[in-house]
Biotite code that builds the C-alpha atoms (Angstrom):
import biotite.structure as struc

atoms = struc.array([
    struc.Atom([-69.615, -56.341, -113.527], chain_id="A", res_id=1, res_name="UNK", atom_name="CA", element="C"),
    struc.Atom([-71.466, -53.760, -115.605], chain_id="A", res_id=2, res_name="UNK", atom_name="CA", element="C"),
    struc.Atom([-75.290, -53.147, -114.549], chain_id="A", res_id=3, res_name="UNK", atom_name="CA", element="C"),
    struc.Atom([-76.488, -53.391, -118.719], chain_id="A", res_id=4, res_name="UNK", atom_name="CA", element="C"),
    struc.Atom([-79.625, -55.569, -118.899], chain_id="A", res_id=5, res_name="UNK", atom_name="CA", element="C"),
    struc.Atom([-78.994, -58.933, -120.032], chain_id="A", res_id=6, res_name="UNK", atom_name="CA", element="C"),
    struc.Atom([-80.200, -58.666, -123.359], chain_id="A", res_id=7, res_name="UNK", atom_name="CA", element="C"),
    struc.Atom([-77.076, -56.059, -123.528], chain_id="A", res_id=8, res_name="UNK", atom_name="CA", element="C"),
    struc.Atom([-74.590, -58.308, -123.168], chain_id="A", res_id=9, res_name="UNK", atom_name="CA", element="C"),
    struc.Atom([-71.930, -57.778, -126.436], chain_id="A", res_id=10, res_name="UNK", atom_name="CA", element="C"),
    struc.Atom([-70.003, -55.029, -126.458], chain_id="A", res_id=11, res_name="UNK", atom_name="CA", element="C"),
    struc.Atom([-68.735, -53.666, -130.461], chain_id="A", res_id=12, res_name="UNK", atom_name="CA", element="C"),
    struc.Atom([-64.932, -53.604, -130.339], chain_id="A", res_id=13, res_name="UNK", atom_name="CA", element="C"),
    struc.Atom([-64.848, -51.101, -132.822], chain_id="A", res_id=14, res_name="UNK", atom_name="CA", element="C"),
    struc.Atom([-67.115, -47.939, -131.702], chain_id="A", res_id=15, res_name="UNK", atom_name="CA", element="C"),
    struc.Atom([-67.779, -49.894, -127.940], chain_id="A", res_id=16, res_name="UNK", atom_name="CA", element="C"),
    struc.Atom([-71.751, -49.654, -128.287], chain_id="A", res_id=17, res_name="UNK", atom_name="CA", element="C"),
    struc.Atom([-73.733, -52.264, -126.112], chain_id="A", res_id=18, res_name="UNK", atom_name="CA", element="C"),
    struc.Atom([-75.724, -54.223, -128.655], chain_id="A", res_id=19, res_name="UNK", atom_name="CA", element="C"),
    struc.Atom([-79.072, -56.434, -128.802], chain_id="A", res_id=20, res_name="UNK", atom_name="CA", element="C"),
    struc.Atom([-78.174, -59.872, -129.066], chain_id="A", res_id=21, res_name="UNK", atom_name="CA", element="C"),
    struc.Atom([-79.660, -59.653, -132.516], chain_id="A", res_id=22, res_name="UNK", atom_name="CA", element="C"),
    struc.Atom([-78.329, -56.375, -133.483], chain_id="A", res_id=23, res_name="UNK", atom_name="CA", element="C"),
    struc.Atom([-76.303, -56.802, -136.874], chain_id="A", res_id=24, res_name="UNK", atom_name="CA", element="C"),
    struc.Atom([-72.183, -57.401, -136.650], chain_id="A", res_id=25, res_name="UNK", atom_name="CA", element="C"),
    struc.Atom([-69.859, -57.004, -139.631], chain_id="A", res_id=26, res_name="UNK", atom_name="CA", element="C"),
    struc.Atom([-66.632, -59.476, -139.980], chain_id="A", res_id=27, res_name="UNK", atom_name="CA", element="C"),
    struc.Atom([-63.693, -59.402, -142.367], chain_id="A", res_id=28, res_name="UNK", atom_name="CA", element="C"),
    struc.Atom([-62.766, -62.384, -144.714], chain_id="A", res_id=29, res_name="UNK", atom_name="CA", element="C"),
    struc.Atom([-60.708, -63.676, -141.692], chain_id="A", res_id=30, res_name="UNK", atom_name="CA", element="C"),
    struc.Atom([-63.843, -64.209, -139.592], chain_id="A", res_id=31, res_name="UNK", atom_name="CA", element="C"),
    struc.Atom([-63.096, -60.823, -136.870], chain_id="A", res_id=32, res_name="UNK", atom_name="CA", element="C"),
    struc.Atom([-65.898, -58.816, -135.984], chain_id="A", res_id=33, res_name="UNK", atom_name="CA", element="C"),
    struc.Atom([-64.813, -55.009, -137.240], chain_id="A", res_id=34, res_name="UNK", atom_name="CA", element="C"),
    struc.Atom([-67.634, -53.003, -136.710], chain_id="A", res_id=35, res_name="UNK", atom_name="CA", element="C"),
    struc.Atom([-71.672, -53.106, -135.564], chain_id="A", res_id=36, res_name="UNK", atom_name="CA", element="C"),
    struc.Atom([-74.856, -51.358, -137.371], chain_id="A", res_id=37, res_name="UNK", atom_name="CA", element="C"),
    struc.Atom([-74.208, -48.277, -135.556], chain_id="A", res_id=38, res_name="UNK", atom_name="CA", element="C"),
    struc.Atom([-70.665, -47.633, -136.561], chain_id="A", res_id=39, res_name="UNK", atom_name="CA", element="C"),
    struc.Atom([-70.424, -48.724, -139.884], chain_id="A", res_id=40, res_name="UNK", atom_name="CA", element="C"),
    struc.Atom([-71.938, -47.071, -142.983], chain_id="A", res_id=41, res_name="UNK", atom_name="CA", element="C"),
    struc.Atom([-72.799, -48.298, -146.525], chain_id="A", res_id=42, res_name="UNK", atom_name="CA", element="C"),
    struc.Atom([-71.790, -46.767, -149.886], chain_id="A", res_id=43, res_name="UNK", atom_name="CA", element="C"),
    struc.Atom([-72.078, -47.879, -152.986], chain_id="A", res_id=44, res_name="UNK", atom_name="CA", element="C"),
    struc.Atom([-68.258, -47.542, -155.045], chain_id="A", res_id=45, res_name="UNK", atom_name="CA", element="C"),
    struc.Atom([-69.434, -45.273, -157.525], chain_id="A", res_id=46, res_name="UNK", atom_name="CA", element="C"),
    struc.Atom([-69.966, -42.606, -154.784], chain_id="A", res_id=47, res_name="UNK", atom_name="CA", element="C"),
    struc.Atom([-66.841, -43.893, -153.067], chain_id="A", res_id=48, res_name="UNK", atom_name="CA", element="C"),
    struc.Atom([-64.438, -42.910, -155.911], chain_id="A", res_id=49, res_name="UNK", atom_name="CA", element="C"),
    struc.Atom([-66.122, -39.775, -156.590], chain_id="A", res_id=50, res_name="UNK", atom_name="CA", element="C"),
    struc.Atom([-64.673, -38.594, -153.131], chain_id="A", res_id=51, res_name="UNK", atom_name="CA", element="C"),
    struc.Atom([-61.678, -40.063, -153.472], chain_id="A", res_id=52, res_name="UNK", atom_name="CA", element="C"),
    struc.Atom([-60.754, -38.171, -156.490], chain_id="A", res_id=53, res_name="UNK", atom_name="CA", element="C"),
    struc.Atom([-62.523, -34.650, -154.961], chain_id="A", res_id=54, res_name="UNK", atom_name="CA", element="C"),
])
């Protein structure tokens, strides 16, 4: 068993981070977790696009 303190119990399945038990989670439409606070980042779609077409 790992030696994390207790309040480090959830492991992100995505990036594999030890999180808070109130750290922030992220789930698809289907209800899976996909990602944590740390691992995902927020764009808006304009900005998206722009790249996309770089």
């Amino acid at each position: 068993m790992d030696s994390y303190p207790q309040y480090l119990t959830w492991k992100c399945p995505c990036c594999g981070e030890y999180l808070y038990t109130d750290s922030k989670v992220y789930k698809d439409q289907m209800g899976d977790v996909i990602g944590c606070e740390f691992c995902i980042s927020q764009t808006v779609a304009e900005d998206y696009f722009k790249e996309e077409s770089a």
